[in-house]
C-alpha positions as CSV (number, residue, x, y, z in Angstrom):
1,X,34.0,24.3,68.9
2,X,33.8,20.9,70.6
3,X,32.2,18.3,67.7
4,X,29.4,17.8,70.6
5,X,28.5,21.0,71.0
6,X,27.5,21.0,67.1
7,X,23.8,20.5,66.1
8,X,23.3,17.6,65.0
9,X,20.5,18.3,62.3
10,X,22.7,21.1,60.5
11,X,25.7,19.1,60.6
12,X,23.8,15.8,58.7
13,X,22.6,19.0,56.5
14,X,25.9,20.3,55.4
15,X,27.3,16.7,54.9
16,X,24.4,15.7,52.3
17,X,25.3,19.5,50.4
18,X,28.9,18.0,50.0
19,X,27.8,14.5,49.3
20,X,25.5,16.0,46.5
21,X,28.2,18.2,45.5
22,X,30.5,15.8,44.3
23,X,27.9,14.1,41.8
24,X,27.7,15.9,39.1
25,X,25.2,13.3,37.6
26,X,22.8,13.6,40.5
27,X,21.5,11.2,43.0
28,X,19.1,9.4,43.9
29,X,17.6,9.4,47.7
30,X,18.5,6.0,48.1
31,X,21.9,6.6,47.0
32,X,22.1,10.3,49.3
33,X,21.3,7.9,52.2
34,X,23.7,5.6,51.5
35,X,26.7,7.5,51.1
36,X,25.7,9.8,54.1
37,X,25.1,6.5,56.3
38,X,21.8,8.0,57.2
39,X,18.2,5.8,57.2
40,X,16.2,6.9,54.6
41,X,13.5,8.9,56.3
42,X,15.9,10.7,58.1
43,X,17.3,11.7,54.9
44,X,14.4,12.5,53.4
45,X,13.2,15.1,56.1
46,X,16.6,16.8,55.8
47,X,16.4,17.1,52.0
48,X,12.8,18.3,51.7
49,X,14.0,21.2,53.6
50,X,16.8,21.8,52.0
51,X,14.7,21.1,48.6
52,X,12.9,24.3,50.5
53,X,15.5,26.7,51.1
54,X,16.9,26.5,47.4
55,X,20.0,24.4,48.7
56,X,19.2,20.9,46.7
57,X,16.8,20.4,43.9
58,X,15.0,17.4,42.6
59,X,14.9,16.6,38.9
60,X,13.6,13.7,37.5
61,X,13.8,11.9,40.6
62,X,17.5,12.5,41.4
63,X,18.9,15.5,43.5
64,X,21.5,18.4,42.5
65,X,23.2,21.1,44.3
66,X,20.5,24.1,44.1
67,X,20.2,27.7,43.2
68,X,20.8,29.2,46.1
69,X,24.0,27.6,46.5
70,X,25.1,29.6,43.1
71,X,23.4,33.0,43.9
72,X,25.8,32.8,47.6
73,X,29.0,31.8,45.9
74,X,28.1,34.9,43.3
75,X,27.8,37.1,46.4
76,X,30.3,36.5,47.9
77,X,32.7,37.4,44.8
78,X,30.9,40.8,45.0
79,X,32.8,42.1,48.3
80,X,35.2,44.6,47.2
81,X,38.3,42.4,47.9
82,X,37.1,40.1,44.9
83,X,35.9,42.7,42.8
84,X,39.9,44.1,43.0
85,X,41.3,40.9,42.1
86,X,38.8,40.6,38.9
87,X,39.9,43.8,37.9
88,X,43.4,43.1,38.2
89,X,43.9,40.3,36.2
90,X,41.5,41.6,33.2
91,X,43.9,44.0,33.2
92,X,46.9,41.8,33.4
93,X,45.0,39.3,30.7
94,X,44.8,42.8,28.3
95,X,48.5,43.4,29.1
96,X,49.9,39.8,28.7
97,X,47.3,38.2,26.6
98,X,49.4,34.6,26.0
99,X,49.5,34.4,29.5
100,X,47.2,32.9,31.9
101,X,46.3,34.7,35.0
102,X,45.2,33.4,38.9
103,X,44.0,35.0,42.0
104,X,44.4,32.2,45.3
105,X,43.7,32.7,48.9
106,X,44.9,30.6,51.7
107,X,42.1,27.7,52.8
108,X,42.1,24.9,55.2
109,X,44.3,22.8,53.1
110,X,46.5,24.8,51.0
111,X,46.1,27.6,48.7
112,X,42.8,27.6,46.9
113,X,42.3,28.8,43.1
114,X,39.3,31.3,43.3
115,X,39.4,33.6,40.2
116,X,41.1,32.8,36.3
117,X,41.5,34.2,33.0
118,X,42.7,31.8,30.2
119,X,44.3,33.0,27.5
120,X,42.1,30.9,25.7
121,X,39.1,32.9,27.1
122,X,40.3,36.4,26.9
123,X,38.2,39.0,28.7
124,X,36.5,35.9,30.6
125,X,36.9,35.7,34.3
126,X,36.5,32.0,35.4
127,X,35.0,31.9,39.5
128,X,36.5,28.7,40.7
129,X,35.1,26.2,43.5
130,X,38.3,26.7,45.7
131,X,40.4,24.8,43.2
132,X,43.3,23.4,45.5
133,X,46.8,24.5,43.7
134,X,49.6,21.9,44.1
135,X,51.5,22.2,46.6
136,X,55.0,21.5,45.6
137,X,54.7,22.2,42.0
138,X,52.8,25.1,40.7
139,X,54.1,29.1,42.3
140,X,51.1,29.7,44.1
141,X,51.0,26.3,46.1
142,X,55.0,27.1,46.8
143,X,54.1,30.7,48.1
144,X,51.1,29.0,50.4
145,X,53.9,26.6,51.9
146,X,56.4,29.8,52.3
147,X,53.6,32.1,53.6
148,X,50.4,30.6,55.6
149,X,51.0,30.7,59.4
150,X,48.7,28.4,60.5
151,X,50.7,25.2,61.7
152,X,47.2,23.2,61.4
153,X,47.2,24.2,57.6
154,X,50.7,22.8,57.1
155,X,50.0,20.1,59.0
156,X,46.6,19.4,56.6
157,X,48.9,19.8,53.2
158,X,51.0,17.2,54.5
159,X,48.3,14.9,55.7
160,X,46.7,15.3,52.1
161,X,49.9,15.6,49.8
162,X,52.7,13.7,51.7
163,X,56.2,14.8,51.1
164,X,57.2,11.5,50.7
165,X,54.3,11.0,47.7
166,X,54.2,14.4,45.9
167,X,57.2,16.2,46.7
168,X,60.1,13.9,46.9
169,X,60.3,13.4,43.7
170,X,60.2,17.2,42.9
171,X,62.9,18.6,45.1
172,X,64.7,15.0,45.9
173,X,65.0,16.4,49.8
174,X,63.1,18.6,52.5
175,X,66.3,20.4,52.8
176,X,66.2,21.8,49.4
177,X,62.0,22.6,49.0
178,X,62.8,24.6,52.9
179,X,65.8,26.3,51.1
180,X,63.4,27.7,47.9
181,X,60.8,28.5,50.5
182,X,62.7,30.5,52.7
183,X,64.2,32.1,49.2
184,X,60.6,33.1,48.3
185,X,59.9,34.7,51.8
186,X,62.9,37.0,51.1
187,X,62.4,37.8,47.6
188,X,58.5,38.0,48.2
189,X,57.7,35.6,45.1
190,X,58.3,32.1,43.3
191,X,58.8,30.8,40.5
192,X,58.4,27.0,40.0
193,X,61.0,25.6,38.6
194,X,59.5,22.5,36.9
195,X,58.6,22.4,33.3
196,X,60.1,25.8,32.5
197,X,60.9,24.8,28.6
198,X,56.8,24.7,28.5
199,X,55.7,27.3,30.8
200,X,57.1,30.2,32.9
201,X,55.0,30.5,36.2
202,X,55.5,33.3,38.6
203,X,53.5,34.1,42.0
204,X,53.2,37.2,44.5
205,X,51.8,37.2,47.7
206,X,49.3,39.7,48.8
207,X,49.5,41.3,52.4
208,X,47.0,42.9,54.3
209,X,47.3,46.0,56.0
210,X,48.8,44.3,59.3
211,X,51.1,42.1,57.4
212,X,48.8,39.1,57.1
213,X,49.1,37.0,54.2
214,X,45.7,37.1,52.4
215,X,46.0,36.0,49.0
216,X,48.4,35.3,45.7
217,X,48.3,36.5,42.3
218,X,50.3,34.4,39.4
219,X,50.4,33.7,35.9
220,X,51.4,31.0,33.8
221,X,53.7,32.3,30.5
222,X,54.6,29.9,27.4
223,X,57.9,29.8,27.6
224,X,58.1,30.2,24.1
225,X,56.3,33.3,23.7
226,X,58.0,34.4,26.9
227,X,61.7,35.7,26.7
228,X,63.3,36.7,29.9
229,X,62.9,40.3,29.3
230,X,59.1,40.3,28.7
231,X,58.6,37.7,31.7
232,X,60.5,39.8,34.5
233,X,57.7,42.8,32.8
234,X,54.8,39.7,34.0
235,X,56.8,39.5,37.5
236,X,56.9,43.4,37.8
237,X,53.3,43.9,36.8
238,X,52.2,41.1,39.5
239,X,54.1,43.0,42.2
240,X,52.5,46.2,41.1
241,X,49.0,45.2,41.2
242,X,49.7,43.0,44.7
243,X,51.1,46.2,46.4
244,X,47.8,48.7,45.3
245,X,45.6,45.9,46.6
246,X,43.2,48.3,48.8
247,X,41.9,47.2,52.1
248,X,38.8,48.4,54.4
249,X,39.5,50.6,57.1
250,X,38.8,48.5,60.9
């Protein structure tokens, strides 16, 4: 859709969600204005309603993100997709307890962190805001690169992590991170290989039903409580939960 065939109001709206977003410490109306380059009654109008609808709240004269905003991100780990991935890495975290497990999905710039279980929180599933995973380091980012099929998402990645900036010095040469990726499209995984005297990470990709790349599930092993045997039993355990992902029926 055409940026002037958006409404105007809602799209003010949305920005001053964001702009709240990112202050954890709150802000004050005065400040929301400012940073969303909008005069202050204006502003003011578009808060009390979203003060309203549960989206913002005012405490002691400064705004926050509001309630609402929590109970729709809780929903919307309640579809049945989520609810599988929750359930398969508490089961993976019970299996491999030193490990730490993931559960990404593609987004608009990369693939985005939604689910964890530390194994420093064992049992605990951690809902995450869409944490962006690096692209050219960590197994999940590497399997976004190999995997998402949207040429504007590729073009995003680059536009916010430069080659030249935060890969270069990775894998020394395009040629080489285009050789692992095409690796990992045939073997239908990664493993990063940076760091891998510290940690052991390993992804798989998740298809849907038509082929569609949909999601990635990883984990992150000390190496040192990691031999080879036990992390290929990680690797297998990833593949085996990725391929009884269940899917609706259209």
């Amino acid at each position: 859709m055409a940026n002037n065939d958006l409404v105007g109001s809602v799209v003010k709206a949305m920005a001053l969600v964001k702009i709240v977003s990112s202050a954890p410490d709150g802000l004050k109306m005065s400040e929301l204005a400012e940073a969303a380059n909008l005069k202050t009654v204006t502003c003011f109008n578009l808060v009390r309603t979203l003060i309203a609808g549960g989206f913002l709240e005012k405490i002691n004269g400064r705004l926050y993100v509001g309630n609402e905003i929590s109970r729709l991100s809780g929903n919307r780990f309640q579809t049945g997709f989520f609810r599988q991935a929750e359930d398969s890495l508490l089961k993976l975290n019970r299996a491999f307890p030193r490990a730490t497990v993931i559960f990404a999905v593609p987004g608009k710039n990369g693939m985005e962190q939604t689910h964890r279980v530390s194994f420093e929180h064992p049992g605990v599933i951690q809902r995450l805001n869409n944490e962006l995973m690096p692209p050219y380091a960590s197994a999940a980012g590497l399997l976004g690169l190999a995997f998402i099929p949207d040429e504007d998402v590729a073009i995003r990645i680059e536009e916010k992590f430069p080659f030249s900036e935060f890969g270069i010095n990775l894998w020394k040469s395009r040629k080489a991170l285009n050789a692992f990726l095409e690796k990992c499209r045939k073997d239908r995984f990664a493993v990063s290989p940076f760091d891998t005297d510290v940690f052991l990470r390993v992804s798989v990709p998740i298809f849907d039903k038509k082929g569609k790349f949909v999601a990635v599930m990883g984990a992150s092993c000390p190496a040192r409580d990691f031999p080879r045997k036990k992390f290929l039993a990680v690797r297998q355990e990833l593949f085996r939960y990725a391929d009884s992902f269940k899917f609706p029926k259209n």
